[in-house]
N, C-alpha and C positions, 0 to 999 in steps of 0.2 A: 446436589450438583457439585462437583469438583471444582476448587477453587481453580485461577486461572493462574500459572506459572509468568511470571514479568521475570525477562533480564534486564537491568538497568545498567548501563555503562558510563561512568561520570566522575571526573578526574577532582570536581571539586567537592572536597568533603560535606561539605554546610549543605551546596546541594543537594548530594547525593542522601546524606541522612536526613536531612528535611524531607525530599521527595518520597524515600522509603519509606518512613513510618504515615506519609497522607495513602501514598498506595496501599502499604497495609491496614490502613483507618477502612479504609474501603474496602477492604476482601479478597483484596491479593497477594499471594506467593511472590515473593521478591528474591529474589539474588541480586546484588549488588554489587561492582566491581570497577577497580581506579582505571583501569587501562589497557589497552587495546588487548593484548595477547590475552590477559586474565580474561577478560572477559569471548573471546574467541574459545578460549578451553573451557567456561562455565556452559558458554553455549551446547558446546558439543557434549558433556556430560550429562547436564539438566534437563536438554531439549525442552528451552521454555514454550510458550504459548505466543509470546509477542516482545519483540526486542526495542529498547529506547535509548539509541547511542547517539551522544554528545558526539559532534563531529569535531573539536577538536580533545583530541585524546593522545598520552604520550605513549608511546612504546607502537604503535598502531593504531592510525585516525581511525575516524569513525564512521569516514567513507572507505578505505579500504577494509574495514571489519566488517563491512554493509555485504561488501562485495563477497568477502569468503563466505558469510553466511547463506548470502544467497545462489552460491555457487553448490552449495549442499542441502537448502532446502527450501522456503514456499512461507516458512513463517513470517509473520506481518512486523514489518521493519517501521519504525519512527523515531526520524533521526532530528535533535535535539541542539539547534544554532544560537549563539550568543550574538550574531550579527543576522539581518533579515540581509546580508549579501546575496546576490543572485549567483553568484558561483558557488557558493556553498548550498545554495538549496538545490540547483541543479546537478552539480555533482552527484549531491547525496540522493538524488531524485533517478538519474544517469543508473546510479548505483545499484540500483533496487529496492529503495526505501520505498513505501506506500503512503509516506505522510511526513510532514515535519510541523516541527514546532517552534517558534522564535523565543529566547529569553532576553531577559526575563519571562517567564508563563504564568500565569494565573491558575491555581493547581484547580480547579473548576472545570478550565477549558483545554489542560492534559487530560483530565478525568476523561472529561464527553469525547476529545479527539482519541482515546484508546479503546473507548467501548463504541464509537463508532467502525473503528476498524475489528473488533472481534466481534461486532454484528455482520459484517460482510463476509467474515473466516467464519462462522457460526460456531465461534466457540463460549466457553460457559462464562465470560465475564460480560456479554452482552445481553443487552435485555431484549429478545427476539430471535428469529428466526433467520434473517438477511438475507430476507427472500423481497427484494423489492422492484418495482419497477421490470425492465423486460427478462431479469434472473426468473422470475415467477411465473409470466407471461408464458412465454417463450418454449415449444416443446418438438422435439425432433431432428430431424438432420436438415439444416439450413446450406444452400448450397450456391455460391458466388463464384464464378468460375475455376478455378481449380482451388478455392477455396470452401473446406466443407466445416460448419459447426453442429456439432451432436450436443444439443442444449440439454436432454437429459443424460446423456454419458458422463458432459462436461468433457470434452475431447474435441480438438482442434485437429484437419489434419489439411496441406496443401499440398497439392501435387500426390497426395497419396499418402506422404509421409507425416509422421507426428511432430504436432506444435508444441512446445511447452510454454505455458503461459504462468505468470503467478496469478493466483485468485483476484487481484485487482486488476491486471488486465483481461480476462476471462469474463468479469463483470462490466467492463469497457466494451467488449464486443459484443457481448451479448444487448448489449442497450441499440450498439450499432445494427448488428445484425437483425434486430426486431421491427428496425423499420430505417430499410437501406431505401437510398432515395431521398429520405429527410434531413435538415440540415439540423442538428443538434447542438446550441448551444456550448460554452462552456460553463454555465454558470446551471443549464438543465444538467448536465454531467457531473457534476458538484456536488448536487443534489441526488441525483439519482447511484450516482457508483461510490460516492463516498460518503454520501451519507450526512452532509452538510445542511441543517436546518439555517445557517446562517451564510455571510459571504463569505466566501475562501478565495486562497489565490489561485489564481487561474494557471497557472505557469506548471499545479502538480496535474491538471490535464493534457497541457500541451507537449510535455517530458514523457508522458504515458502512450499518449496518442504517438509519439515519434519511439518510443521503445513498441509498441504496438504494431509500427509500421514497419519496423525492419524483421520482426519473425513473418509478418503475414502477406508482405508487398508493399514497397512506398507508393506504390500507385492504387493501391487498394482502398485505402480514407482518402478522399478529397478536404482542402481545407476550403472554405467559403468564409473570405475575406470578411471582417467585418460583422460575421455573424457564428459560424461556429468549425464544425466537421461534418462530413457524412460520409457514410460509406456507398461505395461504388455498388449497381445490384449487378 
C-alpha cells in the first residue's frame, strides 16, 4: 500500500522538524515548508494526500492558503492554531479546513486526528474503509425537493444542476439525508462524520452545517435549538 503523501506548513522550525520526523516515525511521505507561497507551490507540484497548515504563517496565512487549496481541489485540510480562538478556528473552518488542531498538540492525538480524516477520504494512511454510519447505509437517488442525492454515484444535484461538495460535507448529508425528519445531534455528527471516538468541539459541525447550507438551501437543515440539526424531508 502506498504510503500517504502529508504537506506540512509551519513557520516554526522546532515544530516543524519535531513534527516531521513523528510523521515520518509513523509512515508518512512529508514535505515540509516555512511559508505560505512555498508551501502553495509544494502543494501544486506534489499533490499531497492531506495538508496541515499553521494558520499563522508569513508570506500567506494559513487561512488564505486553505482557501487556494481548496479552490483547486477536495483534499483533506487541517489547520493547525496556537490559540484555541474562535476566529481562527472559524475562519480556518469558513475556509475549508475539515479539521483543526489547537497547540500546543500532543502528537498522539495529530496522529489519530489525521487518520481519522483519511479514513473518511479512504486513503491508505487510514486503517479502514470509511464506510460508516449512513455513508454505508444509504444507497440510491434520495430526493427532497428540488434536492436530489445519488448516494451511490456520490453526486449532489439541485434544481438539476450540480453540487460540489468536499468529501466532508457529502458525508454530512449523507448522515442527514438517511434519516430526514430526525433531529441529529452535534456530538452524534462528531462521531458519525468525523470520526471522533472522543469529544470534539462542536463549533467544526456548526461551520460545516452553514457551509452545507448555502450550496444546498438555508432553509433545507433546520437547526433544533437545544438539541442538534435536521434535515427538512
Amino acid at each position: 500500500m502506498a504510503e500517504t503523501h502529508v504537506l506540512f506548513v509551519e513557520d516554526d522550525d522546532v515544530i516543524r522538524e519535531a513534527t516531521q520526523l513523528a510523521l515520518e516515525r509513523d509512515g508518512f511521505t512529508v514535505t515540509a515548508m516555512p511559508d505560505g507561497l512555498s508551501g502553495l507551490e509544494a502543494f501544486r507540484t506534489d499533490r499531497p494526500d492531506i495538508a496541515l497548515l499553521d494558520v499563522m504563517l508569513p508570506g500567506m496565512d494559513g487561512v488564505s492558503l486553505c482557501r487556494r487549496i481548496r479552490d483547486e481541489s477536495t483534499v483533506p485540510v487541517i489547520m493547525l492554531s496556537a490559540r484555541a480562538d474562535s476566529i481562527d478556528v472559524v475562519l480556518g473552518l469558513e475556509a475549508g479546513a475539515d479539521d483543526y488542531v489547537t497547540k500546543p498538540f500532543d502528537g498522539s492525538v495529530l496522529m489519530a486526528r489525521i487518520r481519522a480524516v483519511l479514513r473518511r477520504f479512504g486513503h491508505a494512511g487510514g486503517s479502514g474503509t470509511g464506510d460508516s454510519g449512513a455513508a454505508g447505509a444509504a444507497c440510491g437517488v434520495l430526493v427532497f425537493g428540488d434536492l436530489e442525492v445519488d448516494t451511490e454515484g456520490m453526486e449532489v444535484r439541485r434544481a438539476g444542476a450540480p453540487v460540489a461538495l468536499t468529501p466532508t460535507e457529502m458525508r454530512l448529508l449523507l448522515e442527514f439525508s438517511s434519516a430526514p425528519g430526525t433531529v441529529l445531534s452535534r456530538d452524534k455528527l462528531l462521531e458519525r462524520v468525523w470520526d471522533y471516538g472522543w469529544g470534539g468541539d462542536t463549533r467544526v459541525v456548526d461551520v460545516h452545517v452553514q457551509r452545507l447550507r448555502t450550496k444546498i438551501g438555508q432553509d433545507r437543515i433546520e437547526t433544533v435549538r437545544g438539541f442538534g440539526y435536521k434535515l427538512k424531508g
